[in-house]
C-alpha positions in Angstrom: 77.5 18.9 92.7 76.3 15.4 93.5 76.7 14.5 97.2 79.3 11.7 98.5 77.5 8.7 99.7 79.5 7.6 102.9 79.6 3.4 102.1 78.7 1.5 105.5 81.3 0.7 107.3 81.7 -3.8 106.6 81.3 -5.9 109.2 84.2 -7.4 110.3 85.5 -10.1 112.8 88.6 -11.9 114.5 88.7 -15.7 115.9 90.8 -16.3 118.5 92.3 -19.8 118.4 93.2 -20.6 122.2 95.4 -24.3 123.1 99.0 -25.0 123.3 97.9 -27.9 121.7 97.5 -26.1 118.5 100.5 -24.6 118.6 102.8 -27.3 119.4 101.1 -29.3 116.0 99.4 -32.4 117.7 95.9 -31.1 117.0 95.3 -29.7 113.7 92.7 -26.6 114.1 89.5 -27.2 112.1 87.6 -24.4 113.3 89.2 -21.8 111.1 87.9 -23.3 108.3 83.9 -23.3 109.9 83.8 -19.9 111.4 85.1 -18.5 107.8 82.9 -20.2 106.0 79.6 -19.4 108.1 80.8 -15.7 108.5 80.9 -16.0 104.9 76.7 -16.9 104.6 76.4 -14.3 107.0 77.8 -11.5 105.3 80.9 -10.7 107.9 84.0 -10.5 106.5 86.5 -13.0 109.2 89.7 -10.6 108.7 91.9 -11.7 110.8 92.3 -15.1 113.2 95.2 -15.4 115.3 96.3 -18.6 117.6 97.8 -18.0 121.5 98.9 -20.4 123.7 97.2 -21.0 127.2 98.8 -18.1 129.1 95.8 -16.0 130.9 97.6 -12.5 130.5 98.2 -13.3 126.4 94.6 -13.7 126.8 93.6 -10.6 128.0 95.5 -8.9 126.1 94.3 -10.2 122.7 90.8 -10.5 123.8 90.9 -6.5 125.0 92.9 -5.5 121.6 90.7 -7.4 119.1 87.4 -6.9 120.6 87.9 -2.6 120.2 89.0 -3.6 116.6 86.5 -5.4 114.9 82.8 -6.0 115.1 82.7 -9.7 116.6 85.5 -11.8 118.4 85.2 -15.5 118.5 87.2 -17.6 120.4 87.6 -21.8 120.7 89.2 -23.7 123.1 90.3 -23.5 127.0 86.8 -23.9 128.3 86.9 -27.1 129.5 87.3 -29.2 132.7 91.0 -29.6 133.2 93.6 -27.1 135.4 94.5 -25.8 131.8 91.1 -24.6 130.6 91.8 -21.0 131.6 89.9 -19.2 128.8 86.5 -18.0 130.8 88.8 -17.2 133.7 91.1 -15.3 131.1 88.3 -13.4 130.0 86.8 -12.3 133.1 89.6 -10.6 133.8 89.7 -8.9 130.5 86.2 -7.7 131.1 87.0 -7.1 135.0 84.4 -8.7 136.2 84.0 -11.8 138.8 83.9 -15.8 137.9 80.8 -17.2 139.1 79.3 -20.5 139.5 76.0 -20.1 136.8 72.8 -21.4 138.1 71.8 -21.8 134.3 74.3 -23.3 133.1 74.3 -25.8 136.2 70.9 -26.3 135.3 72.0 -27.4 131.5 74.5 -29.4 132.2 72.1 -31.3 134.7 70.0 -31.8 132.3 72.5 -33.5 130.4 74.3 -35.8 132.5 72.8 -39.1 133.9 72.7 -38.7 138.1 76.0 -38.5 140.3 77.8 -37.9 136.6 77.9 -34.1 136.9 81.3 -34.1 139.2 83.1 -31.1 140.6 85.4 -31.3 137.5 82.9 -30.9 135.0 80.7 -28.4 137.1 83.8 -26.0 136.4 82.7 -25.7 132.8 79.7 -24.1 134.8 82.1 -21.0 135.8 81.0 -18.0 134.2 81.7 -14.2 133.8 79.5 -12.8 135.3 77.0 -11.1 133.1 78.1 -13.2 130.4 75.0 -14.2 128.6 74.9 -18.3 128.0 75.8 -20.3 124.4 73.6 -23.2 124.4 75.3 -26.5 123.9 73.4 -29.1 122.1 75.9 -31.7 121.8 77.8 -32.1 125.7 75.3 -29.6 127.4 78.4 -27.3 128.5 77.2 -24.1 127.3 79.4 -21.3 125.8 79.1 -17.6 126.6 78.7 -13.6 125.5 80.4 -10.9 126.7 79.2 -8.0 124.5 80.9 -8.5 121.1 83.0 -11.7 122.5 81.6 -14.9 121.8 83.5 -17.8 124.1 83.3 -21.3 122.5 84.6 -24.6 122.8 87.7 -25.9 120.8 86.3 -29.4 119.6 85.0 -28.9 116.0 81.7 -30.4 116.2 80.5 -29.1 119.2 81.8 -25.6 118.4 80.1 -25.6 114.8 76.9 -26.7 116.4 76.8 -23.9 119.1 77.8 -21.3 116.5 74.7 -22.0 114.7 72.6 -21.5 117.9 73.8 -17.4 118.3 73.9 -16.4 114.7 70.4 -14.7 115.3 72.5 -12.2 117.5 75.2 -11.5 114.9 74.2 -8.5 112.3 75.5 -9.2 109.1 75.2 -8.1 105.5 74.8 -9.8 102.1 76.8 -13.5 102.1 80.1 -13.3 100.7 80.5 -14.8 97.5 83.3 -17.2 96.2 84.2 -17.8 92.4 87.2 -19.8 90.7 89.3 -19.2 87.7 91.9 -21.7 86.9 94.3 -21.7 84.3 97.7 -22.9 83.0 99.0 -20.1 82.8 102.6 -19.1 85.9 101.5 -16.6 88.3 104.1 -13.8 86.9 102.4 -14.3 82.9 98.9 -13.6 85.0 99.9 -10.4 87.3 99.8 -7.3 85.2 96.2 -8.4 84.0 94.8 -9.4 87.3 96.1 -6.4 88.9 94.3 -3.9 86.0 91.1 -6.2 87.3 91.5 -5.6 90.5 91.8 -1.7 90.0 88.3 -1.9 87.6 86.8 -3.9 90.4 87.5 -2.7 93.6 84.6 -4.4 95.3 85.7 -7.9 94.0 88.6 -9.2 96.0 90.9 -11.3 93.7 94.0 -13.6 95.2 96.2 -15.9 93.3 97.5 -18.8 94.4 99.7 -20.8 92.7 99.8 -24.8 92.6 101.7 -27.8 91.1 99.2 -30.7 90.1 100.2 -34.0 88.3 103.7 -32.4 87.0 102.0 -29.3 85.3 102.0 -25.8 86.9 99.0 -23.6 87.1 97.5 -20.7 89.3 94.0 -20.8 90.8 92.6 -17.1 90.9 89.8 -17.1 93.7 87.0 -13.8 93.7 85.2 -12.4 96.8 82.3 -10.4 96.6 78.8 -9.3 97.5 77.4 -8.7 94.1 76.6 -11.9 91.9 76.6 -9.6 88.7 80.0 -7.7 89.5 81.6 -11.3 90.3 80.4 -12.6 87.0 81.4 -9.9 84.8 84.8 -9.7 86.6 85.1 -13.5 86.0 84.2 -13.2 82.5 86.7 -10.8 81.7 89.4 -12.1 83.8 88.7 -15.5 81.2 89.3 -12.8 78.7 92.6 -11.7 79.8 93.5 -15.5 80.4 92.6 -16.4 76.5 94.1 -13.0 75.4 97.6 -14.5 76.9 97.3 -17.6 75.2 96.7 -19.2 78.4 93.5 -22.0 79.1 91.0 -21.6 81.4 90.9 -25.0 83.0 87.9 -24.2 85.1 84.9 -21.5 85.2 
């Protein structure tokens, strides 16, 4: 009897999006969108993401629940240098340890402002968990931080997608996720039976559907997920199958 090979666990991780502001609707979050897609090149599957308003205990309490469920944690936002920025303080207290003012990241911001521009206001972006290891900032010289397997960045798009390139050498992933698109004319109830016997003959491609209306004419786009370029392709190709066999078009492959 041949013995069962245990498959590694996958890597996994949760952003936390932090700001009243997204929540209310008068900032549109972008950095969904960036973490997904460089967790994607890295090989960590972004599972979940959930979006909190600035209340320190909902915080805590989704920072201590999410980082015990998944490999990494990111979160944006609330670590700026207004009364609302709560988010290091938040996660201090999540980690139960102490804010302090951080001679480094004093140091970086230093270097970044012209003289008698590094006020009291903006040296509270300097407060720090202590322990916390720094996220350099390459854009505003506020740095980010680490607390084991939370990572605390900034809510601003550009600055956030700049740091998160400058601490992927400290995530471990595995091979990049793969994307591939089917498209055809076909309603999403002609499609289902086939996609789901797909879906049971490749259980390491994840397929979606997701319907759309474009130009008057109705149409589902089936996405695929995967690790392995050859078990994407041949599920692709036989999904075309299944969409010719049903007298449907493929409108792109």
């Amino acid at each position: 009897m041949s013995a069962i090979v245990k498959q590694p666990d996958p890597i996994t991780a949760c952003l936390i999006i932090i700001g009243n502001e997204i929540l209310s609707g008068r900032t549109q979050d972008a950095n969904l969108a960036i973490v997904g897609k460089k967790c994607d090149t890295l090989g960590i599957r972004l599972t979940e993401a959930r979006v909190i308003a600035d209340v320190e205990a909902d915080i805590v309490e989704t920072v201590n629940t999410c980082r015990r469920l998944f490999t990494y944690v990111f979160t944006t936002g609330g670590i700026g240098p207004t009364h609302d920025d709560i988010t290091a303080a938040a996660i201090a207290r999540a980690f139960n340890v102490e804010v302090v003012r951080n001679k480094e990241a004093v140091n970086a911001m230093d270097r970044y402002y012209e003289p008698r521009r590094l006020t009291d206001a903006r040296l509270k972006m300097a407060d720090i968990p202590e322990g916390a290891r720094l996220i350099d900032n390459p854009v505003s010289g506020a740095p980010g931080f680490q607390l084991e397997n939370v990572f605390v960045l900034p809510g601003v798009p550009s600055i956030m997608d700049a740091m998160f390139d400058g601490l992927t050498d400290r995530l471990v992933g595995g091979d990049p996720i793969l994307t591939d698109n089917v498209t055809t004319n076909l309603l999403e109830s002609e499609i289902a039976a086939g996609l789901g016997v797909l879906q049971e003959k490749y259980p390491d491609v994840s397929m979606g559907s997701y319907p759309y209306f474009r130009k008057g004419k109705l149409g589902v786009n089936l996405v695929l997920r995967g690790t392995d370029a050859g078990r994407m392709n041949a599920a692709a190709d036989e999904l075309a199958t299944t969409i010719m066999r049903l007298k449907g078009k493929v409108l792109n492959r």
